[in-house]
C-alpha positions in Angstrom: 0.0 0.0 0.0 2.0 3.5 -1.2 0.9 6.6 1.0 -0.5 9.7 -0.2 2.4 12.3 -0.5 1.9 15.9 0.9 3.3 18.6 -1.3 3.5 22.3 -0.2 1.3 24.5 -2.5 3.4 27.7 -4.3 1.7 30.2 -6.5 3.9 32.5 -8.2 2.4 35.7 -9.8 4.2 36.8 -12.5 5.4 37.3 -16.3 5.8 35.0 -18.4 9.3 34.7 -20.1 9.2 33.0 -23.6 12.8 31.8 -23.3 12.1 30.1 -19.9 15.3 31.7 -18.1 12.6 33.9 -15.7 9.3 34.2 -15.0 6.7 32.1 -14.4 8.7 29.5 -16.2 11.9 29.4 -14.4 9.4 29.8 -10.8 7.7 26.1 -11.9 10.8 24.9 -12.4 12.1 25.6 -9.3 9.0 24.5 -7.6 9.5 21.3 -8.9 13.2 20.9 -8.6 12.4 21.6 -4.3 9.2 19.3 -4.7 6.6 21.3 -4.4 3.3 21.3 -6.4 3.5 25.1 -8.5 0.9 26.8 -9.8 0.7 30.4 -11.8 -0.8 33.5 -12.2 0.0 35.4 -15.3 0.6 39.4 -15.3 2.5 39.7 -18.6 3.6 37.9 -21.7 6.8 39.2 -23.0 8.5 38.6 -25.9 12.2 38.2 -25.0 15.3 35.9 -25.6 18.5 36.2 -23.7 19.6 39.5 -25.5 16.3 41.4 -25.5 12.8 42.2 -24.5 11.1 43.1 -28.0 7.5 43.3 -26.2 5.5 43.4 -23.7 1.7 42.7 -22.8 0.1 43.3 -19.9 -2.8 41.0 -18.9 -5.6 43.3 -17.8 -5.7 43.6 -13.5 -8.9 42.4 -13.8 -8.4 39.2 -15.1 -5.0 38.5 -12.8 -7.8 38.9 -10.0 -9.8 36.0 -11.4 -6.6 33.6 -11.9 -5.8 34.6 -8.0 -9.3 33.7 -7.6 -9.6 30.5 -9.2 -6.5 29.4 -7.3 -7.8 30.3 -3.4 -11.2 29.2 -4.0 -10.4 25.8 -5.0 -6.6 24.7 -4.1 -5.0 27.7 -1.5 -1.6 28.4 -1.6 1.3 27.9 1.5 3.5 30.2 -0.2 3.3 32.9 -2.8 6.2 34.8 -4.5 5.5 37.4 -6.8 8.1 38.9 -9.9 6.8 41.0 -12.8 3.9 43.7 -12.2 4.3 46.0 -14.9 1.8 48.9 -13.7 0.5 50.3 -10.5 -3.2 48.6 -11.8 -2.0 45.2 -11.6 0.3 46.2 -8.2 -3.3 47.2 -6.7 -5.5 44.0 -8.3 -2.6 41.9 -6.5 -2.5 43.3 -3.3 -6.2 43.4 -3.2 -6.8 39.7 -3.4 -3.9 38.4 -1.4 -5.4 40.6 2.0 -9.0 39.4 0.9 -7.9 35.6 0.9 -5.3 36.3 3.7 -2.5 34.6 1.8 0.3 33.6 3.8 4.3 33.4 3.3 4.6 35.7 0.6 7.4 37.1 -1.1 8.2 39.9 -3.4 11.1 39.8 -6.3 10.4 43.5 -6.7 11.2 42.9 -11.0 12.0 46.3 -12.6 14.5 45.7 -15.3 16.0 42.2 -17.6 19.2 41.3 -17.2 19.0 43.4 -21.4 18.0 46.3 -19.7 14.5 46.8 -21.1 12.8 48.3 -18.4 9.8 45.8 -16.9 8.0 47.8 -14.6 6.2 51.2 -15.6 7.7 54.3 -13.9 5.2 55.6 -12.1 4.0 51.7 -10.4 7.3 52.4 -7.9 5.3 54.0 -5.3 1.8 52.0 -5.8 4.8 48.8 -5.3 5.8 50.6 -1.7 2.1 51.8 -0.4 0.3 48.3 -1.4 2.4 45.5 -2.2 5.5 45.3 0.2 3.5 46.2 3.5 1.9 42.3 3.1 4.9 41.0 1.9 6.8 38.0 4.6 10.2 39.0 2.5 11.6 41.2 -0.4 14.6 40.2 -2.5 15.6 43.3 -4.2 18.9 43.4 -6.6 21.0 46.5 -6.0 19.3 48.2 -8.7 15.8 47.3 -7.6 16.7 48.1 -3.7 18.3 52.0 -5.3 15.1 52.1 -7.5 13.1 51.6 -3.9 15.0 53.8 -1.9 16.2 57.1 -5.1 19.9 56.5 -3.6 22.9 55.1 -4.6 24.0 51.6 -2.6 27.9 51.1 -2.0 29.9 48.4 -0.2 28.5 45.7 2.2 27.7 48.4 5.4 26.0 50.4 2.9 23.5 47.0 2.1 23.4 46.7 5.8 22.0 50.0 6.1 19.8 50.1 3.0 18.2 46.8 4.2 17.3 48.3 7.3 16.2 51.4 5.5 13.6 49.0 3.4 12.2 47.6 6.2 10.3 50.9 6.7 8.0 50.1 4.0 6.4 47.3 6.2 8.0 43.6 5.3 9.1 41.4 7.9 12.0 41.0 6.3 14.4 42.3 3.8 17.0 40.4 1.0 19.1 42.8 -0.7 20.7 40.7 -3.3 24.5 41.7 -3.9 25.3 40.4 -7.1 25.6 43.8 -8.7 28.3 45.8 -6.2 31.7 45.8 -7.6 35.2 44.6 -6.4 33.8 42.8 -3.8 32.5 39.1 -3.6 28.4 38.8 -4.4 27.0 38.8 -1.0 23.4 38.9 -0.1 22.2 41.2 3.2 19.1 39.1 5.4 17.4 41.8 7.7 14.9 40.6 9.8 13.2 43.3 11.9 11.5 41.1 14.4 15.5 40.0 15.7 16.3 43.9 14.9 16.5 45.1 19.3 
């Protein structure tokens, strides 16, 4: 007789990346590769390769509010982890249904620019991203570019991270992961700031 086996339930709201290096499709993947059961809510299609982004399409917020529907009315979610929201429509439609169905363990790749540089985020969704999103956010994993986009200043050196993540904070997340891939001359180092252990 075999036994049922459990998996942990992750929904990650997001773009989708046609050559599967980001996105929605590299999330499954990863799902699957730590053996949990993934499912998806779609906020973009793009059209991009490893060089460029040559489009974008936003789905409307309306209709990423039924796909987060669909999901929490039927199967819940144990975690949530969110990348591409390319307007301060689909930042609002997001937050929105996450507080109605109280979802739980949620984190927020805030996804700005590709590694081409095409920008993936509109401009003026930066501030809708701080007032609605990150306050219900468990965790934030900014790049250095995201976590200067989030905070108009310039990030430099490791005590400067340390400060910056702390800075962050102020937005309302438990917790802060300010990815250091990006600073130069020193080893990529990534700064964990937890303001509950924060005395």
């Amino acid at each position: 007789m075999t036994e049922n086996k459990t998996y942990h339930k992750v929904l990650t709201i997001a773009g989708s990346d046609t050559c599967g290096g980001a996105g929605v499709q590299a999330d499954i993947k990863t799902f699957s590769a730590l053996g949990c059961y993934g499912m998806s809510v779609i906020t973009a299609l793009t059209a991009q390769n490893t060089k460029e982004v040559s489009g974008i399409h936003a789905v409307p917020p309306s209709f990423v509010e039924l796909q987060i529907e669909a999901i929490f009315r039927d199967m819940g979610s144990d975690s949530v982890k969110i990348g591409m929201l390319y307007s301060k429509e689909l930042i609002k439609a997001v937050a929105k249904q996450l507080k109605k169905h109280s979802a739980g363990n949620i984190v927020l790749d805030p996804v700005m620019i590709a590694q081409s540089g095409n920008k993936l985020m509109e401009h003026d969704a930066l501030e809708t991203l701080k007032k609605h999103l990150i306050p219900v956010s468990t965790v934030i994993t900014p790049n250095i570019p995201e976590a200067q986009a989030l905070l108009g200043r310039k990030i430099e050196g490791l005590e400067d991270m340390k400060k910056a993540a702390k800075e962050l904070a102020i937005y309302g997340s438990k917790s802060i992961l300010i990815k250091g891939g990006h600073l130069k001359d020193i080893d990529s180092t990534d700064i964990l700031y937890i303001r509950k252990d924060d005395h």
